[in-house]
N, C-alpha and C positions, 0 to 999 in steps of 0.2 A: 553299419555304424556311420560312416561315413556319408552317406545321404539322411539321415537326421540331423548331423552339425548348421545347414542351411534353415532346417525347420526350428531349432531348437534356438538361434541367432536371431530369425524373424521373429519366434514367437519372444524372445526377452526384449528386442526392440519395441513390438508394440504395446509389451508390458508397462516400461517406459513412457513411452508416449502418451498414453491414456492415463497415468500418474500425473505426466505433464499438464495436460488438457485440464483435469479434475483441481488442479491447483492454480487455474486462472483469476479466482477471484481478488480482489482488494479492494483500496480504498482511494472513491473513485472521483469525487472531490471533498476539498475543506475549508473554513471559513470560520473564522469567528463573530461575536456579537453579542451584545448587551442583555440579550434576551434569548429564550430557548429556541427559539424557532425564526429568531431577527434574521436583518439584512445584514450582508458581509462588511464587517468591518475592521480597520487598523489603528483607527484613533479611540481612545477611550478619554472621558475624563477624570481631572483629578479625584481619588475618593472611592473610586474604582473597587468592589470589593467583590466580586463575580466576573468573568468571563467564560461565553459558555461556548466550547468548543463544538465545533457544530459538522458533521463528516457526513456523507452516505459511501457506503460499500454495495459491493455487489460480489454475488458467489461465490461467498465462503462458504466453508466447510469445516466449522469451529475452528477456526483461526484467530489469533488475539493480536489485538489492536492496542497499542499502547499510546497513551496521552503524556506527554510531559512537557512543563514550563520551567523554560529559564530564565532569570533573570539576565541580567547586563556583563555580569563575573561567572557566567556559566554555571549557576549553584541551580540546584534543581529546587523548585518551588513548588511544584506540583508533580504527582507520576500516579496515571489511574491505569491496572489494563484489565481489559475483558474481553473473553470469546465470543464471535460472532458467528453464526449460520445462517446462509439464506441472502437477501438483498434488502436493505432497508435505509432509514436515518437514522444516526445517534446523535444528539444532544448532552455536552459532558462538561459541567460547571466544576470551573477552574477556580479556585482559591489558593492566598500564598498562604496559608496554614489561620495565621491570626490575624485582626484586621484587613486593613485596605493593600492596593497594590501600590506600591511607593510612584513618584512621577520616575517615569524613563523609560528605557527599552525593553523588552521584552520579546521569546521567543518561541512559538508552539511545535514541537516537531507530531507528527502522529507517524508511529511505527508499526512495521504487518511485519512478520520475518525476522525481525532482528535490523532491520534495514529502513533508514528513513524514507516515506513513501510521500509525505508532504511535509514544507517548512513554512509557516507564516511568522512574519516578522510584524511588529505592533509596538504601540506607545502609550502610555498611559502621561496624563498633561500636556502642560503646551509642547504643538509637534515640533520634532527633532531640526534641526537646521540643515543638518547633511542629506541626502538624496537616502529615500531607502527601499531596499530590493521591491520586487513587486510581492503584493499581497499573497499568492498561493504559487508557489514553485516547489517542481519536482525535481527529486535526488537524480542523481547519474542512473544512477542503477536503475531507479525506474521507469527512467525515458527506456534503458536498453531492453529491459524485461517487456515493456509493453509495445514497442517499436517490432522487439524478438517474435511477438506472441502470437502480430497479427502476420507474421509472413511465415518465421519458420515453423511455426506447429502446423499450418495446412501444409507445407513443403514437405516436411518430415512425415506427415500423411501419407501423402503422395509416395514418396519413397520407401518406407515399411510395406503401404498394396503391394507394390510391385516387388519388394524382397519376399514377402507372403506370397506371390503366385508365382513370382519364379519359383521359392523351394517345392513348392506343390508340382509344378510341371517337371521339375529335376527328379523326384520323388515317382511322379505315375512313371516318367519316361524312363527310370532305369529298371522300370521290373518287366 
C-alpha cells in the first residue's frame, strides 16, 4: 500500500497539470473602433452612437468572454457575454441602450474568468485635458497568469516526469 501513495501523488499531480495546460487560452488583445473591423482607437466623436469592441482570443475551450461599458459614475452602459471555442476575432457593438454616447469618458473592461483581462480607457468629444492611461492595459492578475504560464507550467512539467519515474522506479525496485 505504501508504494502506491507516490504513484497515486504523481498520477493526481499530472491530472492537474494537464487541466492547467487545457486552460491556457484567452483573450489575447483589444481595441476599439468606429467600425467592425477599424483601426484601434480612443477618441470618438461627438454623436457617437456605436463602438465596436473589437478582441481576438486564442484557445479556449467554451470559455465566456464578457464585454462591458462604463460610463464616467461607473454605471454599467453596456454588458454582452458569450462562449468562445477555438482561436479567432470577435467584433461586438457597444451601445448605451438608447441614443448616442453622451461627450466624456468612458471605460471597456473585457473579462475571461471572472477577472478583468483587458481595460481600455476612451472619450467620446473634445479630448479630455488630463493625461489618460494608455489605450490597452492588462489587469495584475493577467500579467501574473501569463508571466505564470510561460515558465511555471513547463517547470512543473519537468517536475511531475521526474515524480512519475521516480514512483515507477520506487515501485519496480521494491518487488
Amino acid at each position: 500500500m505504501k508504494r502506491l501513495v507516490p504513484i497515486a501523488i504523481a498520477l493526481s499531480l499530472t491530472i492537474l497539470l494537464a487541466s492547467i495546460v487545457m486552460a491556457q487560452g484567452g483573450v489575447t488583445s483589444a481595441h476599439l473602433s468606429d467600425t467592425p473591423d477599424g483601426p484601434p482607437m480612443t477618441q470618438f466623436p461627438s454623436g457617437t452612437a456605436v463602438v465596436y469592441a473589437i478582441f481576438e482570443y486564442a484557445d479556449m475551450e467554451g470559455e465566456a468572454v464578457r464585454v462591458r461599458v462604463y460610463d464616467n459614475y461607473g454605471s454599467i452602459l453596456f454588458e454582452q457575454t458569450q462562449n468562445y471555442t477555438g482561436s479567432g476575432t470577435e467584433s461586438v457593438a457597444t451601445a448605451p441602450g438608447e441614443g448616442v454616447f453622451s461627450d466624456g469618458q468612458y471605460v471597456t473592461n473585457f473579462y475571461l474568468g471572472g477577472y478583468v483581462a483587458r481595460t481600455i480607457i476612451w472619450n467620446v468629444g473634445e479630448p479630455v485635458a488630463r493625461p489618460v492611461a494608455t489605450p490597452t492595459t492588462t489587469s495584475s492578475v493577467a500579467r501574473i497568469y501569463d508571466q505564470a504560464k510561460g515558465f511555471a507550467v513547463p517547470a512543473a512539467a519537468v517536475v511531475l516526469i521526474i515524480l512519475v519515474v521516480w514512483a515507477i522506479y520506487r515501485v519496480l525496485v521494491a518487488r
